[in-house]
Backbone as CSV, one residue per row, in Angstrom:
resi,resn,N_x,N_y,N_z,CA_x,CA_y,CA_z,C_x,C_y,C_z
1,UNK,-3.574,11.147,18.345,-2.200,10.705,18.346,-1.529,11.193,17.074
2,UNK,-0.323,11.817,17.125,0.254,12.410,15.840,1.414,11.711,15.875
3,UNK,1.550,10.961,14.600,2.417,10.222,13.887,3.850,10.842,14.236
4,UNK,4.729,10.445,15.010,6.109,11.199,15.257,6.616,12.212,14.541
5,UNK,6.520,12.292,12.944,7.153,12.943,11.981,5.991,13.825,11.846
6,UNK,5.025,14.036,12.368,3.808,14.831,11.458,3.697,15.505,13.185
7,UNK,4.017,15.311,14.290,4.409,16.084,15.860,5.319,17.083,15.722
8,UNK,6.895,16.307,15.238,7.897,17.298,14.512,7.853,18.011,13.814
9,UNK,6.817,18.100,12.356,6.736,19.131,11.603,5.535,20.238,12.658
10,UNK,4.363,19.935,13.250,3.978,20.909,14.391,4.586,21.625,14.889
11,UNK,5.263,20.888,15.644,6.678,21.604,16.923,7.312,22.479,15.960
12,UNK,8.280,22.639,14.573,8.949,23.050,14.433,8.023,24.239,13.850
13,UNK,7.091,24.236,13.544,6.446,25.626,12.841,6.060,25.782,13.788
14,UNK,5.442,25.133,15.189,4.677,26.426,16.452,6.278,26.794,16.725
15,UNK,7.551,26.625,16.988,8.677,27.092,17.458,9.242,28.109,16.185
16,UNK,8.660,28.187,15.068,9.343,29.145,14.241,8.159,30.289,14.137
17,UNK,7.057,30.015,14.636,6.292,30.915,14.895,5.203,30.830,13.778
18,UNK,5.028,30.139,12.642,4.456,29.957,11.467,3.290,29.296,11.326
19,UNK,2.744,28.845,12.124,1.709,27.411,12.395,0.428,28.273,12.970
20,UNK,-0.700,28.392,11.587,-1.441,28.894,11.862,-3.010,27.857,11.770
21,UNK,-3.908,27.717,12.493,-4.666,26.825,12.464,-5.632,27.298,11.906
22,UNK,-6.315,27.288,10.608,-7.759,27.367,10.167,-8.294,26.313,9.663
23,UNK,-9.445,26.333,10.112,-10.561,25.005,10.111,-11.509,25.083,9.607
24,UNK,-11.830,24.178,8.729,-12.736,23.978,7.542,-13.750,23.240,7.901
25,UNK,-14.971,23.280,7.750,-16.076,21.874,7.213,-15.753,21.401,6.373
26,UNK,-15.910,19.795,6.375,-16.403,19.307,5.278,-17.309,18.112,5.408
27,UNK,-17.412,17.394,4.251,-18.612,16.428,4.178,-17.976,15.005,3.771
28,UNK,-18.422,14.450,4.167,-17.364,12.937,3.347,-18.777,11.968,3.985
29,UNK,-18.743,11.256,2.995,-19.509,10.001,2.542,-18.429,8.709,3.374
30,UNK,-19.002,7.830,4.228,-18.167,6.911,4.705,-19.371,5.747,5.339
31,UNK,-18.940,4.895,5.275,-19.641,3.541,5.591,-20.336,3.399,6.900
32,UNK,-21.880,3.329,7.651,-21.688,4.024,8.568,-21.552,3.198,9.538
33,UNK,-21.088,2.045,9.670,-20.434,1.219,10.758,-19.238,1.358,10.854
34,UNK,-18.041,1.788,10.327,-17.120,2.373,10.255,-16.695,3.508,10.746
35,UNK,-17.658,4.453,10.453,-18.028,5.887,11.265,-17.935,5.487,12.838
36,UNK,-19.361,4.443,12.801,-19.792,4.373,14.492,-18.576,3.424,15.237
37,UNK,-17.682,2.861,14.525,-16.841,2.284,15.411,-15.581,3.699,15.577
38,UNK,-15.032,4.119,14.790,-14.259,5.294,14.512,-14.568,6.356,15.675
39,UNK,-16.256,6.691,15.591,-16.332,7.361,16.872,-16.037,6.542,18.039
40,UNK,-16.448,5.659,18.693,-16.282,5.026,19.713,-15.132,4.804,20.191
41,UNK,-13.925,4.720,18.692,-12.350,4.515,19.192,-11.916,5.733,19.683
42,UNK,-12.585,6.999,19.083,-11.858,8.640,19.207,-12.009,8.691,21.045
43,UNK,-13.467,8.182,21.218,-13.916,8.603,22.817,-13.421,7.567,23.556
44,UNK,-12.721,6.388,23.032,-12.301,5.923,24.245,-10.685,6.306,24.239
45,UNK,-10.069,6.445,23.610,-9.367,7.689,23.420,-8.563,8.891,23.728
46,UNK,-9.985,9.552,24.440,-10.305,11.284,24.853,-9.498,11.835,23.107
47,UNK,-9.967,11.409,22.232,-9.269,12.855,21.444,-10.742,12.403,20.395
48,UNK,-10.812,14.197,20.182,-11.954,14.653,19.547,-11.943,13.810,18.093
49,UNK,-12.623,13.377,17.055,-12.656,12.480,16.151,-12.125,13.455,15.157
50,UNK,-12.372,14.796,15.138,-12.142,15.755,14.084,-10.698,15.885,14.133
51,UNK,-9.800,15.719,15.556,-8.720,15.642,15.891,-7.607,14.324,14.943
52,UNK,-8.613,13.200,15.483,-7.802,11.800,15.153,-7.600,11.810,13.879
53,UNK,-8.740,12.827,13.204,-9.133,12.510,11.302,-8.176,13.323,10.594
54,UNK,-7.684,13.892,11.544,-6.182,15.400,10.941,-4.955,14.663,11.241
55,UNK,-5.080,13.695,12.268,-3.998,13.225,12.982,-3.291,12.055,11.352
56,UNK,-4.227,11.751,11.073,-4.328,10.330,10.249,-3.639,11.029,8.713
57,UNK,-4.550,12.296,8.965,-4.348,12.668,7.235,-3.059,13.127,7.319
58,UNK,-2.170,13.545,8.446,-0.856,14.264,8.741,-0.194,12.619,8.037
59,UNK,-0.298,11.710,9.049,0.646,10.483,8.654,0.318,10.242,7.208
60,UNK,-0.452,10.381,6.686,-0.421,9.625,5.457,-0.112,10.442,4.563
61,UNK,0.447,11.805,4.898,0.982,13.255,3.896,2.474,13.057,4.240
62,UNK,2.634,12.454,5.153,4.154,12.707,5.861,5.035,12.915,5.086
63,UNK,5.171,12.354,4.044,6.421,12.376,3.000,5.936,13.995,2.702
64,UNK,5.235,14.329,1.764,4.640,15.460,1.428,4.927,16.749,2.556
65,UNK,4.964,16.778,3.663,4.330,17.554,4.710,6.331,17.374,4.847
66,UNK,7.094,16.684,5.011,8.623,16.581,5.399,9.474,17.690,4.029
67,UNK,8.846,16.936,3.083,9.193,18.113,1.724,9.020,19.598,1.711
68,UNK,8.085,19.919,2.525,7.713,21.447,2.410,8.543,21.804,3.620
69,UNK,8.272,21.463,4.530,9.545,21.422,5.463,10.636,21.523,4.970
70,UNK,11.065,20.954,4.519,12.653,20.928,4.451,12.893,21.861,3.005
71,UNK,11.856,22.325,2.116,11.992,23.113,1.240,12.140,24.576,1.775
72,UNK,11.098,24.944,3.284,10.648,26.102,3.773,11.971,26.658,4.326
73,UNK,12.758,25.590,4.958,13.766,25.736,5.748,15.215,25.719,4.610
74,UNK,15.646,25.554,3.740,16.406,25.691,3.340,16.218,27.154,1.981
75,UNK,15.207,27.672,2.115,14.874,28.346,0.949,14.735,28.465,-0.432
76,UNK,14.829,27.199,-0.693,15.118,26.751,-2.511,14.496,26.132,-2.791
77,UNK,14.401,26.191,-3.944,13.214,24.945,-4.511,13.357,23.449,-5.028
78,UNK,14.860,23.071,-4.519,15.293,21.766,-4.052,16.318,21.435,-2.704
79,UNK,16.358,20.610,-2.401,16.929,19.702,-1.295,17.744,18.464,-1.762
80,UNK,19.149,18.440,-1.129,19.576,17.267,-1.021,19.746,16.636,0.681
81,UNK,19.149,15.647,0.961,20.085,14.921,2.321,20.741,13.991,1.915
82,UNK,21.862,14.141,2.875,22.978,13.350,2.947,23.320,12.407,4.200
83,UNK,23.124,11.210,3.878,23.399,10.759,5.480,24.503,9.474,4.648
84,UNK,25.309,9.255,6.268,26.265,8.254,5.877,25.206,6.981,6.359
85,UNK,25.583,5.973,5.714,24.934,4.674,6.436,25.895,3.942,7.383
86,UNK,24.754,3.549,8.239,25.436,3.158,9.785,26.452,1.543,9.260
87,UNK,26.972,1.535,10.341,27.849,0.552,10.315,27.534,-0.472,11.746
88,UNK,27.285,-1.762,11.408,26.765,-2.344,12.828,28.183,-2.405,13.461
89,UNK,28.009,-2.493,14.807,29.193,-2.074,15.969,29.095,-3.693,16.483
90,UNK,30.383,-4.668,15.661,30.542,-5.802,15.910,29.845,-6.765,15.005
91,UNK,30.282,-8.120,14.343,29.544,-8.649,13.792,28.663,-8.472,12.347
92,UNK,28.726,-9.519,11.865,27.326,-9.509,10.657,26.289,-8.967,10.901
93,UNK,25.479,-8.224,10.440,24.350,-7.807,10.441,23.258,-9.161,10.559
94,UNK,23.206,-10.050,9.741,22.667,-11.375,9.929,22.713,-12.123,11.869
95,UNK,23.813,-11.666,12.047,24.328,-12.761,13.256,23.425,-11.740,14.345
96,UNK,23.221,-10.378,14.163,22.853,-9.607,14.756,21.376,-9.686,15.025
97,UNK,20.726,-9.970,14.441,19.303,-10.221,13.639,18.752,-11.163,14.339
98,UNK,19.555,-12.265,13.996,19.470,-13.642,15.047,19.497,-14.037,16.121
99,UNK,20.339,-12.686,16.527,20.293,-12.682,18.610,19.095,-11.971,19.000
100,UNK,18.558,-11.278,17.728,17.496,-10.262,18.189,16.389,-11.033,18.140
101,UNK,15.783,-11.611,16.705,15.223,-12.693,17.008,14.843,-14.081,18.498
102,UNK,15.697,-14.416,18.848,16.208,-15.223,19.613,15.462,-15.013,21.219
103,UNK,16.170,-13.310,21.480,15.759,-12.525,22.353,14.352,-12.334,22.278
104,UNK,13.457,-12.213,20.955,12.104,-11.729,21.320,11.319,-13.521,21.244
105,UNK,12.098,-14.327,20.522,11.324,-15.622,20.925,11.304,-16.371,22.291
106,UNK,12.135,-16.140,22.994,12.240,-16.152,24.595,11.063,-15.280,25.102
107,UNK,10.980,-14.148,24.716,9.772,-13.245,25.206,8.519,-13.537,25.389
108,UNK,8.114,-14.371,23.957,6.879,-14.308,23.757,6.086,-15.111,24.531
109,UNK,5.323,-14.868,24.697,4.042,-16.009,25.854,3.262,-16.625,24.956
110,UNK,2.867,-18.137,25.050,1.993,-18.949,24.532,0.976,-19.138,25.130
């Protein structure tokens, strides 16, 4: 499973043509009930464990991995984004919160 933002940076280098895959060994020391549950989650799953263990290290680079991105693509060796901040459509943000709330405490099953 690839972390939404770490799918997008994929997609946009297999679509710019840049995304080249080389694959390494390595060795890592890890607890081995941890291991044996880790495998068992990959296969029930279907994705290869070597898969899930790239998948994981993508999300937890994400910030890192969005930077080179957005460095690669603008050509410089800084970036600014600019976004406006949203404006809620009606109402307090609080009052908003509270219907949402409200809505998922009706939901829930006891």
């Amino acid at each position: 499973m690839f972390g939404c933002l770490g799918s997008l940076l994929i997609a946009v280098r297999s679509m710019l043509g840049v995304y080249v895959v080389v694959r390494v060994k390595v060795s890592i020391y890890v607890d081995r009930d941890v291991w044996e549950r880790f495998r068992r989650y990959a296969l029930r799953r279907g994705i290869k464990v070597s898969e899930l263990l790239e998948d994981l290290m993508r999300d937890e680079m994400v910030e890192d991995l969005l930077d080179d991105e957005l460095l690669s693509l603008t050509g410089s060796e800084s970036y600014e984004a600019d976004f406006k901040p949203a404006e809620p459509r009606g109402g307090l943000v609080s009052e908003l919160v509270r219907v949402m709330r409200d809505e998922r405490a009706g939901n829930v099953s006891r």
